[in-house]
N, C-alpha and C positions, 0 to 999 in steps of 0.2 A: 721567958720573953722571946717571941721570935727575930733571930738573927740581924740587924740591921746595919747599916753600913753608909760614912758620910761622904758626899761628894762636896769637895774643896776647892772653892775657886778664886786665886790671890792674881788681882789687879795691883792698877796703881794708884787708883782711888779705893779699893775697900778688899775688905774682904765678905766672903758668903759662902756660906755652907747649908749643906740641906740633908737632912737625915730620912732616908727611906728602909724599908722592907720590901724586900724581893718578891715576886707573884711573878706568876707562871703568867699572866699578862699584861700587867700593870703593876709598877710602883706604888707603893703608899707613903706619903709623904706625911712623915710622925711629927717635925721639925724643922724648921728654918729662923736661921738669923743670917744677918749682914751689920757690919762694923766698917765707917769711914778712916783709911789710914792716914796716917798725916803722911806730907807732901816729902819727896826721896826715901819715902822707906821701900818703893820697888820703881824700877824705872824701867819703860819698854820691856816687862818681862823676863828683869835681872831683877836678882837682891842683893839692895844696896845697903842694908842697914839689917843684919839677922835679927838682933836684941828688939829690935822694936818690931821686928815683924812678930816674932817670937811671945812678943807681950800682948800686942795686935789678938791673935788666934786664943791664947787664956782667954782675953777678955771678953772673945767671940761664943766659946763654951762656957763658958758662965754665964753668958747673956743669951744664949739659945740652950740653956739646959738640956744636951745630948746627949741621949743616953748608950751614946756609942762613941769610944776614941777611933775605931776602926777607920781609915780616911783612907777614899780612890783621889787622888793629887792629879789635878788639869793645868801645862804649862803653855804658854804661849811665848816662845821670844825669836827672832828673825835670824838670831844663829844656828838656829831648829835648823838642820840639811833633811830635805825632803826632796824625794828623785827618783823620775820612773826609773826601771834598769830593768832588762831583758837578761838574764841566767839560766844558766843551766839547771835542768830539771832532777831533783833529787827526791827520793821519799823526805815525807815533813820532817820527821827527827833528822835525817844525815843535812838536808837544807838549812835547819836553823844552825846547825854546829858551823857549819862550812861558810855559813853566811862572813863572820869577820874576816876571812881568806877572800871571799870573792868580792869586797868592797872597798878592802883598806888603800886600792888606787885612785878613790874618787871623792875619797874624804878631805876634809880640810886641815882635819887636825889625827893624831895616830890612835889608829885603831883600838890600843892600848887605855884611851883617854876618853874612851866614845863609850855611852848607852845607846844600844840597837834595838831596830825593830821594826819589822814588815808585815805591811798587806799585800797579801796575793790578789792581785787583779783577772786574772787569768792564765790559764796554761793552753802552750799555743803550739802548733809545726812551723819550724821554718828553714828554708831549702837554701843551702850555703852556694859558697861560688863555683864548689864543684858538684853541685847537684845533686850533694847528701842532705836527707833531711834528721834535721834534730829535735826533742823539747826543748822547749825551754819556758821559765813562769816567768813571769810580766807581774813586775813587783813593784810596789811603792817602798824606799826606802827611805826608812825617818833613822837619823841620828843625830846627838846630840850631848854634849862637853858635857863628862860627869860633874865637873866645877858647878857648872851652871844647875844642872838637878839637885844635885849634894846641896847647894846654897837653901833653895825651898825645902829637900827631907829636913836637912838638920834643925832648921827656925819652926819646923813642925814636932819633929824632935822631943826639943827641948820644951816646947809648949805639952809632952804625954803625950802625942798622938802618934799611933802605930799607920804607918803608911801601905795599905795594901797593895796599890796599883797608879803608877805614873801612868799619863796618857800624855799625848798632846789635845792642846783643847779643840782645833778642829776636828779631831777627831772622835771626840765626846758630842759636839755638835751634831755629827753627822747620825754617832747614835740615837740622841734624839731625837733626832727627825725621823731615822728608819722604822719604828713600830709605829707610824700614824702613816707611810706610803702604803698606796692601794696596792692591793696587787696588780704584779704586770706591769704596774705605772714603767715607764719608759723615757718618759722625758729628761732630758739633763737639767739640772740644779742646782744651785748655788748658795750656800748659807753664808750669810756675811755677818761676824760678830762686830761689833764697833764698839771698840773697849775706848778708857782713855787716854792710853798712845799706843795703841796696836789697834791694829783692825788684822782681823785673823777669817782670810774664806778657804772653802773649800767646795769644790766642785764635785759631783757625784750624778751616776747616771745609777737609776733602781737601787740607792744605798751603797754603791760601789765609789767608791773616791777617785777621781780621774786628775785632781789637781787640787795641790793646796800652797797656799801662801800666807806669810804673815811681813805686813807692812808697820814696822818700827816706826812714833814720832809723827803719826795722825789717828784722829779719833776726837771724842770730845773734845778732849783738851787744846786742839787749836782752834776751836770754834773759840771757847772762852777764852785763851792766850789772844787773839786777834782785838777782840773785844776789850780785854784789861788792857791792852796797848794803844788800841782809840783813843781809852778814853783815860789813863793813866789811874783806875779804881784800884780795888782790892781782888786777890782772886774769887773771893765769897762775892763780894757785889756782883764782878762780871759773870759767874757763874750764873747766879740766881737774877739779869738781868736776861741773859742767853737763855734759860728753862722757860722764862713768862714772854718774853717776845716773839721767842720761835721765828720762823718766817714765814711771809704773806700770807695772812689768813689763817695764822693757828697762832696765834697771840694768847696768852692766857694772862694776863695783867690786872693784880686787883690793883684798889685805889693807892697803896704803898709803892704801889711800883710810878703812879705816874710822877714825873719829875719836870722840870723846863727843857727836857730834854723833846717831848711830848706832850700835848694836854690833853690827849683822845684814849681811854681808857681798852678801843678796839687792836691799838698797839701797829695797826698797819701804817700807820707813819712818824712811827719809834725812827728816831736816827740810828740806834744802838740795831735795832731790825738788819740795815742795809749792810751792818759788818758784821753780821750773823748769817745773813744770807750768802754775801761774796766767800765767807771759808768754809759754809758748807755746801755751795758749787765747785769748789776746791778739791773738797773729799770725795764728795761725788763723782769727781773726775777719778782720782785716781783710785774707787775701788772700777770702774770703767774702764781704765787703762788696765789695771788687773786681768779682767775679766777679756777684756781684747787681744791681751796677750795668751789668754788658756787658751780663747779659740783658736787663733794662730800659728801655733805652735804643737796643737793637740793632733795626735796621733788619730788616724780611725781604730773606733773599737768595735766589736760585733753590734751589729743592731744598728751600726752611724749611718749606713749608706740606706736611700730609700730609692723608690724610683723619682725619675728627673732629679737626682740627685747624687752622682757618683762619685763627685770628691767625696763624699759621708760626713758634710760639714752640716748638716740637717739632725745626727747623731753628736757632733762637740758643738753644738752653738746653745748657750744658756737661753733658756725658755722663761728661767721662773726664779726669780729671788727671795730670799729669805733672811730678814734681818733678825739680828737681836742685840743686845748690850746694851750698858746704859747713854750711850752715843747716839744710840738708833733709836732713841724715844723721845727725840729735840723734830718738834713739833713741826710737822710739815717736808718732814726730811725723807719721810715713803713716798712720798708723792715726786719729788722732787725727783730723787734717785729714779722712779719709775719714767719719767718722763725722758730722762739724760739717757736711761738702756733702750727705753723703747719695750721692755718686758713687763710682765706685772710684778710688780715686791709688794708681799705680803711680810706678816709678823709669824715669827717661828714660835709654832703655841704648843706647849710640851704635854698641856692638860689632859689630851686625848689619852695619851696613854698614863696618865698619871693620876693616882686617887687622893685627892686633897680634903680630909676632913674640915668642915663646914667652921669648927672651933680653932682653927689655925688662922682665919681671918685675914687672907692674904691681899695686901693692897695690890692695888695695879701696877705700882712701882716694883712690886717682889716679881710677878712674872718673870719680866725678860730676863731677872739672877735666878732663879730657875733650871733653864735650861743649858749649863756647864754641870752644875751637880749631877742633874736629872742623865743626863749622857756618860758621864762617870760611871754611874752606879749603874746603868743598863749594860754598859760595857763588860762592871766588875761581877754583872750576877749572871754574867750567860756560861 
């Protein structure tokens, strides 16, 4: 059997995994399930509750019959430290050793306590105040509390699954995206996951990551939290109130949904609509505020400056969006988002690079769980 390997990705509404085979250009995608977790077994990307996660993942490989324990692990949680930094230039081997010496002043927690790891962005000259010049790489630095990884390995653990490769998820995202850019492509980028309570982006110019964040405590779940507080329901009601409403003009309502709350079956003048619409204007804002602040604060990088253009903000200003998660598939919310940036957002589609046999019958709903796995495993097969 040729080598395969699963990518793992635990939310706070589910879990999903997807089991592939490596190709020297494309994924094969042998397997996929998803399993709904019940409510505090993971919260913003903490685990709150191991045993039940623990039980969660059995139940997931049983019911996606994998023929592989191997698992590349995708985290997303907002204590993740992520931060450019300028260092001095080493061969690769002496850089990675040295690297816990030349960071342990900017961490939060001791170095002792932290898993590390960087992307080199570039290596650069730069001419000191006495008019020496030096290297030095221009590094993204991700760390992040063994506590908080230990918690996801171990509930995997003990579930039998062998853990080959933590990531953080924006940057699994970003691997999926990079084998479908053109060459040359040049423009800057923005993948925005909208989980449901993390929204996790990452900015990237040609595959390169320029900027990433992850926003604890939005995402689906306060569209539907807004909505079960209107209207004092159930979180299943207001969920599945929120999915068939959507907002303006993407209503999806059969005859069960209509209530006295509404008689029109087209849903555009649902009451439950207008408090669906006001908190995903909300969100909308603040992946915007996000995205205002990359630009803002964003460095020029080779390539940023054009002509009539010499701050190089025509190089960090976002061109092009890319949504996924199950947050990003509430109907009318591409549209919406596209309108509040001013940019186009499109759906991040992993299929290009990815071989989906035809007997896997993948609804429309499995896509956007897709592409966490799918990024995983490009990451863990290069």
């Amino acid at each position: 059997m040729s080598r395969t390997l699963v990518g793992l990705d635990i939310g706070s509404s589910g879990v999903r995994a997807a089991e592939f085979v490596p190709g020297r250009r494309r994924l094969t995608l042998r397997r996929f399930a998803q399993l709904p977790l019940p409510a505090g077994v993971v919260r913003a990307g903490v685990v709150a509750d191991g045993e039940a996660l623990t039980e969660a993942l059995k139940e997931l490989w049983s019911k996606g019959k994998f023929g592989s324990r191997n698992v590349a692990l995708g985290v997303a949680n907002a204590g993740v430290l992520v931060r450019q930094l300028d260092l001095d230039w080493m061969p690769p081997a002496d850089f990675r050793k040295a690297l816990r010496y030349q960071v342990q002043d900017v961490l939060p927690f001791s170095v002792d306590e932290a898993n590390l790891d960087h992307h080199l962005l570039e290596e650069l000259d730069v001419v000191d105040e006495d008019g020496s010049t030096r290297r030095v790489a221009r590094i993204l630095l991700v760390a992040a509390s063994r506590d908080m990884v230990d918690s996801f390995v171990d509930a995997a653990r003990h579930a039998r699954l062998r853990i080959q490769a933590v990531d953080l998820l924006p940057f699994a995202l970003l691997r999926a995206r990079t084998p479908t850019l053109a060459e040359g492509a040049a423009a800057t980028e923005a993948i925005v996951d909208i989980g449901s309570d993390v929204v996790s982006v990452v900015v990237h110019t040609a595959g390169v990551p320029r900027y990433v964040r992850m926003i604890p405590g939005v995402g689906g779940d306060s569209i539907t939290g807004a909505v079960q507080q209107r209207y004092d329901w159930t979180w299943e009601d207001a969920e599945r109130t929120k999915v068939y409403v959507g907002l303006p003009g993407h209503a999806h309502l059969d005859p069960s949904q209509v209530t006295s709350l509404s008689p029109r079956t087209d849903g555009l003048d649902h009451a439950a609509q207008q408090v669906v619409d006001a908190a995903a204007r909300g969100l909308a804002e603040e992946i915007s505020t996000t995205l205002d602040f990359y630009r803002d604060s964003a460095p020029e990088h080779p390539g940023g400056s054009e002509a009539g253009d010499p701050a190089g903000t025509a190089g960090t200003a976002v061109g092009r969006v890319l949504l996924t998660g199950s947050g990003a598939q509430l109907g009318g919310f591409e549209e919406l988002l596209g309108q509040r940036l001013g940019v186009p957002v499109d759906r991040l589609d992993v299929l290009g690079h990815v071989r989906a046999p035809g007997r896997l019958r993948l609804a429309d709903v499995d896509l956007p769980a897709l592409a966490v796995p799918a990024g995983l495993c490009v990451g863990a097969a290069r």
